[in-house]
N, C-alpha and C positions, 0 to 999 in steps of 0.2 A: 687255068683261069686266064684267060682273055682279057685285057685291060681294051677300053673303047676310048680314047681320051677324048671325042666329041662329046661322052655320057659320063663317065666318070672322074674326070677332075670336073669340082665343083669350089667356086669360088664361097668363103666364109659367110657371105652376106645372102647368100644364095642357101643356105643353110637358117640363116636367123628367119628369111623373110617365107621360107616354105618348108620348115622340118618334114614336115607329111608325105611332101613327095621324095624327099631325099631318103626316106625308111624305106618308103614302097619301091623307087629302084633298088632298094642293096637287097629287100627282099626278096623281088622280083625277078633280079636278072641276078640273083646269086655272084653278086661282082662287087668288091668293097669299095667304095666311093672316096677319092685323095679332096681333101679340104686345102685350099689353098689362101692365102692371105700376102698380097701384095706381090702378086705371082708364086710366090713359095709354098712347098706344103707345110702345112702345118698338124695336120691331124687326119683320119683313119677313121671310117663311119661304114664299120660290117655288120651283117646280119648277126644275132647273136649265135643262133644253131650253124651259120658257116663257119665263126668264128669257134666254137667246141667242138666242131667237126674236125677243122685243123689241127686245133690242140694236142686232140687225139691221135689223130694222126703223126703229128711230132711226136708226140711223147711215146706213139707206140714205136717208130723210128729209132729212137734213140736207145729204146730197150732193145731193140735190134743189134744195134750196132754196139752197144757196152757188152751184148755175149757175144760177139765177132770176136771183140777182143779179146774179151777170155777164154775163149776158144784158142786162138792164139796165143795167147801168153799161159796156155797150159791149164787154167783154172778151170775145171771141170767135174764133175761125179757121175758116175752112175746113177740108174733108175734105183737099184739097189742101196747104196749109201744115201742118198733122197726119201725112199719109204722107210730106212732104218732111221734116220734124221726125225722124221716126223712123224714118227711112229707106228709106222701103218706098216700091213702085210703085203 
């Protein structure tokens, strides 16, 4: 993801005075918009499906990387001890 800073930092007031169009860009150009207030940011305005998207994305990450480690540090079973675990043939 590409940040545009001509399009996506958006000053606060720019926000109260046109919500509408600040949706229709995060929607549009799938790019999360920085809210700024007295030059600082202050806040985070994403599409909601890009933002579950990510989520997902982290979360399936990090599921990744917690069996790296247990990979690693030995903790493992067979397909076998897994179907016997759960009961299955």
């Amino acid at each position: 993801m590409t940040v545009k800073f001509s399009e996506d930092i958006v000053p606060l007031s720019d926000l109260k005075a046109n919500p509408g169009k600040i949706v229709r860009h995060v929607t549009e150009e799938h790019r999360p918009v920085l809210l700024t207030s007295r030059g600082r940011g202050v806040a985070v305005v994403q599409n909601l499906q890009d933002f579950e998207s990510a989520e997902e994305e982290r979360s399936f990450m990090r599921a990744v990387v917690k069996g790296m480690v247990d990979l690693e540090e030995g903790r493992e079973k067979t397909l076998r001890q897994v179907k016997k675990e759960l009961g299955l043939k």
